[in-house]
KOLDRENFI-613928 format. One record per residue (C-alpha): residue in three letters; x, y, z. Coordinates in steps of 0.2 Angstrom, whole numbers, always signed. Example, Ala and Ser with C-alpha at 12.3 -4.5 7.8 and 13.67 -1.06 7.14 Angstrom:
BEGIN
donu  u  v  w
ALA  +62  -22  +39 $
SER  +68  -5  +36 $
//
This chain:
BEGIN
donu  u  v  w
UNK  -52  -115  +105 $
UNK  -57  -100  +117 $
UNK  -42  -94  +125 $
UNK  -49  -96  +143 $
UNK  -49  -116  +138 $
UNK  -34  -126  +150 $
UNK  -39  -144  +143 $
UNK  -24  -149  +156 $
UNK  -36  -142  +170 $
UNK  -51  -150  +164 $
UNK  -42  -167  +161 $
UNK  -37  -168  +180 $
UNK  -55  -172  +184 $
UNK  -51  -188  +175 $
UNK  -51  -202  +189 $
UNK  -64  -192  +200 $
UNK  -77  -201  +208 $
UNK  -92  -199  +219 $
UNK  -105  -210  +227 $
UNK  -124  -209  +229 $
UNK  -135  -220  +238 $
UNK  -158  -219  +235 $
UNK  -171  -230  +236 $
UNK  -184  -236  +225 $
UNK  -199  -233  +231 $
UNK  -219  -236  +224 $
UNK  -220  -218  +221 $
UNK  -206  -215  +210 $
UNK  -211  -231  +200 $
UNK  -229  -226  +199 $
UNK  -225  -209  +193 $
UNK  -214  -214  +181 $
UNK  -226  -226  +173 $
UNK  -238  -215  +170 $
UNK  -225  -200  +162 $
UNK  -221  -212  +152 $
UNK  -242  -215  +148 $
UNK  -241  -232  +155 $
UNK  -254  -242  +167 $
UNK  -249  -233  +187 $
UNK  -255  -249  +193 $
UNK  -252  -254  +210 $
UNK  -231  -254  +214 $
UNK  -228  -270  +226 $
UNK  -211  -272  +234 $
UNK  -202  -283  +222 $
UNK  -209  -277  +207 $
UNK  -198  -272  +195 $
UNK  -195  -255  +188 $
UNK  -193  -247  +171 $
UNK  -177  -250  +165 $
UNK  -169  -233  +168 $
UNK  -176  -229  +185 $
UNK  -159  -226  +191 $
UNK  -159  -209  +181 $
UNK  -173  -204  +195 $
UNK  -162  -211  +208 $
UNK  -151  -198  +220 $
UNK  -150  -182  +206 $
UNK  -140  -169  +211 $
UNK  -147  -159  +223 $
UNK  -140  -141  +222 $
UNK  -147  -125  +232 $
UNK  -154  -111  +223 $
UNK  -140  -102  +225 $
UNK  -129  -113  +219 $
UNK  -137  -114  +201 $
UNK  -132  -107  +183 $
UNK  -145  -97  +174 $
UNK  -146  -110  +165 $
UNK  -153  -121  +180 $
UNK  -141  -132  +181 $
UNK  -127  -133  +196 $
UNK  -112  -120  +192 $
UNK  -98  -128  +185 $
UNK  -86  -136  +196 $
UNK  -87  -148  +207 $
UNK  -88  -167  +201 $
UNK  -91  -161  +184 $
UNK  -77  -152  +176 $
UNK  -78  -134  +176 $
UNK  -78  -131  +156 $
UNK  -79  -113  +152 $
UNK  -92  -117  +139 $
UNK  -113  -111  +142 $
UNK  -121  -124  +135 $
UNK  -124  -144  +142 $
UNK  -129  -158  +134 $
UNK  -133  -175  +137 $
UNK  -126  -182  +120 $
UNK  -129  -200  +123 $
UNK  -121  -215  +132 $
UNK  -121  -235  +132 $
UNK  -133  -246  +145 $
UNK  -128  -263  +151 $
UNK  -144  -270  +160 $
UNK  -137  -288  +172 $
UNK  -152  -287  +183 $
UNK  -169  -276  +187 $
UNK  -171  -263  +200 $
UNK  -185  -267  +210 $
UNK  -196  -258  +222 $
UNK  -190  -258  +239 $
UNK  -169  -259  +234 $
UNK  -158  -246  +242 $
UNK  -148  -242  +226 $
UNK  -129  -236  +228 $
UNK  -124  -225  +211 $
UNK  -103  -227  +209 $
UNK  -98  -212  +197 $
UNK  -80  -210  +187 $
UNK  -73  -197  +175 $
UNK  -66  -208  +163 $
UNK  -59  -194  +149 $
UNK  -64  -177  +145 $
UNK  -59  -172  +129 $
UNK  -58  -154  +119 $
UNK  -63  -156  +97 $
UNK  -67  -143  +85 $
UNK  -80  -143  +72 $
UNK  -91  -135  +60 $
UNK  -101  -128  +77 $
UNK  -85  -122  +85 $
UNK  -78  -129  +101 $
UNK  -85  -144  +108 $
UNK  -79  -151  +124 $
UNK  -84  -171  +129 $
UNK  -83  -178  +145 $
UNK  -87  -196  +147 $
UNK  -94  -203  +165 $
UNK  -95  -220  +169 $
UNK  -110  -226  +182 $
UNK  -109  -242  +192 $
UNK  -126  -246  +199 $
UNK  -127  -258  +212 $
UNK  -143  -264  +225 $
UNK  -136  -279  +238 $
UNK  -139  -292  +224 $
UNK  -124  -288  +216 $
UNK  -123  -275  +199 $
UNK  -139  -270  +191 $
UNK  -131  -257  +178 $
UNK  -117  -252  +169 $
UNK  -118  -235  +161 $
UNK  -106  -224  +149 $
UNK  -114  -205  +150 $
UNK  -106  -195  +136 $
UNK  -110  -177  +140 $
UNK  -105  -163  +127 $
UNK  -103  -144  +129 $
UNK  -104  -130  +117 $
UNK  -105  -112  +114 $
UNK  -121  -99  +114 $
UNK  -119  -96  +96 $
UNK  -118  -116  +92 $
UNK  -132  -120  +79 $
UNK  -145  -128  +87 $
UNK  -153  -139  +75 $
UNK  -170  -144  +70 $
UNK  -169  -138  +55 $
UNK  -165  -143  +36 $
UNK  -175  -152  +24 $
UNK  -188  -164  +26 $
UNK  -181  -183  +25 $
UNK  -193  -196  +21 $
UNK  -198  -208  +34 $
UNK  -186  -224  +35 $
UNK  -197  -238  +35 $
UNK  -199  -247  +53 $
UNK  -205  -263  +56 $
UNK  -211  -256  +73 $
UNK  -218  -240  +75 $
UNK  -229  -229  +89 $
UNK  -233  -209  +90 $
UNK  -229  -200  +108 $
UNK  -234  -183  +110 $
UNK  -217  -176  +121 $
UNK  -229  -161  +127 $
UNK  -226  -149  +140 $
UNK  -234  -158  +154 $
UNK  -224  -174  +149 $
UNK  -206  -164  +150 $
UNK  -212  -155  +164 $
UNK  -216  -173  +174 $
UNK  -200  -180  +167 $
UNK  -188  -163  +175 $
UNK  -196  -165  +192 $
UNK  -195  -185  +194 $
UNK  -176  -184  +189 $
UNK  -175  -167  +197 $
UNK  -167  -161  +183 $
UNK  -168  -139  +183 $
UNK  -162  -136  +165 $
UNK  -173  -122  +160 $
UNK  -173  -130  +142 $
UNK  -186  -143  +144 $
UNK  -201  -131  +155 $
UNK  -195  -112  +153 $
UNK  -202  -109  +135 $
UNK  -197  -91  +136 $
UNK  -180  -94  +142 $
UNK  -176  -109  +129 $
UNK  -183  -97  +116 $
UNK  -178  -82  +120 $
UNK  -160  -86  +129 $
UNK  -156  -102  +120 $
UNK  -163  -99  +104 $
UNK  -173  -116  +101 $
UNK  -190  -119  +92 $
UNK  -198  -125  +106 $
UNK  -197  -134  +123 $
UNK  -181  -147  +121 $
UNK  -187  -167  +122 $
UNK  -173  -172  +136 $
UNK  -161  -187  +128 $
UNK  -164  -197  +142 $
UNK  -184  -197  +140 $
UNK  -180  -202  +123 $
UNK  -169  -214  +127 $
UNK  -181  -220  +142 $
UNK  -195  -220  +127 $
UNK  -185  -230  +117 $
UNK  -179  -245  +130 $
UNK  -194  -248  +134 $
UNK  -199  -250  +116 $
UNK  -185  -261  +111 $
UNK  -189  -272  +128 $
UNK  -208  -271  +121 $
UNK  -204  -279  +102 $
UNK  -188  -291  +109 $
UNK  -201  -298  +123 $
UNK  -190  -295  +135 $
UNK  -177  -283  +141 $
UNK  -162  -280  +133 $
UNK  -146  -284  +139 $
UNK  -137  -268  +128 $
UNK  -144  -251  +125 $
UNK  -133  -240  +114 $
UNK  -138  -223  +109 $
UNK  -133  -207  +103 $
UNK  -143  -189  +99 $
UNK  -141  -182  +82 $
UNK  -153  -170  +83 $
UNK  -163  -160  +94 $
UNK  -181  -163  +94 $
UNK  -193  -152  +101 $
UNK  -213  -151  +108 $
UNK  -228  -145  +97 $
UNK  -231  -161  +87 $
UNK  -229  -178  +89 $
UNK  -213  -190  +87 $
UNK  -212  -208  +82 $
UNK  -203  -221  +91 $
UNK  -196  -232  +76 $
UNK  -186  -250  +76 $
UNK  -182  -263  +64 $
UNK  -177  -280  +69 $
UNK  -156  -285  +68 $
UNK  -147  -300  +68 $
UNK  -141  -298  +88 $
UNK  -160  -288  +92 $
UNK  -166  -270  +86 $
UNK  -160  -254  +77 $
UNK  -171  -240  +85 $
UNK  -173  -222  +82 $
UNK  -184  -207  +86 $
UNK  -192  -197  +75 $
UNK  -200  -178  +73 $
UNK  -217  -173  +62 $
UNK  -206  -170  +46 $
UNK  -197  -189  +50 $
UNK  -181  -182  +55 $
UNK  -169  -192  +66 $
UNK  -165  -188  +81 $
UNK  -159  -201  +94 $
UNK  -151  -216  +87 $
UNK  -151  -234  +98 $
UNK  -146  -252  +95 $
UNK  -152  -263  +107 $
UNK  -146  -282  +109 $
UNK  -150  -297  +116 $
UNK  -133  -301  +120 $
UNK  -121  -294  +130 $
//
């Protein structure tokens, strides 16, 4: 562990909180329909949204100033301030009770449940786990678990290793995650991480293959899919990355039907995974 590391620090954010209040408007339900390559269609108040709009809801809204090079807000804050470069969404655990619909003013309550310190075969990792409680004036809409995980500069960054042959799917589809989609998807969550627009600085700074597919896109990608194939939304969404996938060729969304609903995963060209999901019809 980095000698600069106080976990007892970092674990007295534990029982922080904060609240957020947005609206969900026709815009942002329109633009995210067609990021996602879906019909814009005419938004209605009432409509309901996609099932992760509230990751577009009341982002944090940092000045300039106030940013990291890697565009995200400097540490501190809500967030712990862990003394580590690199953030990661790692992967989290959705409980859908009821839509969001156009017109709802939507209040985001936010807790640090645990941050925790382990080390593995790519060094120090530091995880901290945020729970979400989203709420419009018919009561809870969603429950949400955010694992967030970070890491050194000289971390390994995946996406590479041999080929694995394609596990069979009793669902599949190909999305092309290109740099107009990554791009879209950062501005309507406001999201400034250089990783997923700055091709030079991921490259170059970073030391990926390419643009970085944000985990909630995928994840977004992939409860959609499993609401598409189950007929109807799911009532839990579980998921976790296990590898990065990047832009430059197309990536599958795969499922396979479950006793309780659908096992779910993306895929890259070579038919590695790289976000794992269960999703079930029962809560």
């Amino acid at each position: 562990m980095p000698p600069e590391f106080d976990i007892e620090h970092l674990r007295g954010w534990i029982g922080r909180s904060e609240t957020a209040t947005d609206t969900v408007t026709e815009r942002l339900v329109r633009e995210m329909r067609v990021t996602l390559d879906q019909p814009a269609g005419t938004p209605m108040t009432g409509d309901a949204a996609i099932l992760t709009a509230h990751w577009c809801l009341a982002p944090p809204t940092a000045p300039l100033s106030a940013l990291g090079p890697d565009g995200h807000p400097a540490r501190g804050g809500f967030l712990p301030p862990v003394p580590l470069p690199r953030r990661m969404w790692a992967g989290g655990r959705l409980e859908f009770q009821s839509p969001l619909r156009v017109g709802d003013t939507v209040t985001r309550a936010s807790r640090i449940d645990d941050v925790v310190v382990k080390e593995g075969r790519t060094g120090t990792l530091c995880f901290v786990t945020v729970t979400h409680d989203i709420s419009t004036e018919r009561g809870t809409a969603v429950r949400e678990r955010q694992d967030i995980v970070y890491r050194g500069v000289d971390a390994p960054t995946g996406g590479k290793g041999p080929a694995e042959a394609p596990r069979p799917a009793t669902f599949r589809a190909e999305v092309d995650p290109n740099p107009v989609m990554l791009f879209r998807y950062s501005a309507i969550t406001f999201n400034g991480h250089r990783i997923h627009y700055d091709r030079s600085y991921c490259m170059e700074e970073e030391g990926y293959p390419g643009l970085v597919v944000h985990g909630p896109l995928q994840a977004t990608l992939l409860s959609e899919f499993a609401a598409l194939h189950l007929g109807a939304p799911p009532a839990l969404f579980d998921f976790r990355s296990v590898r990065p996938i990047f832009d430059g060729a197309p990536m599958t969304l795969n499922a396979v039907e479950t006793s309780t609903g659908l096992d779910l995963w993306t895929a890259d060209a070579e038919g590695r995974p790289c976000m794992l999901a269960q999703a079930s019809t029962r809560s």
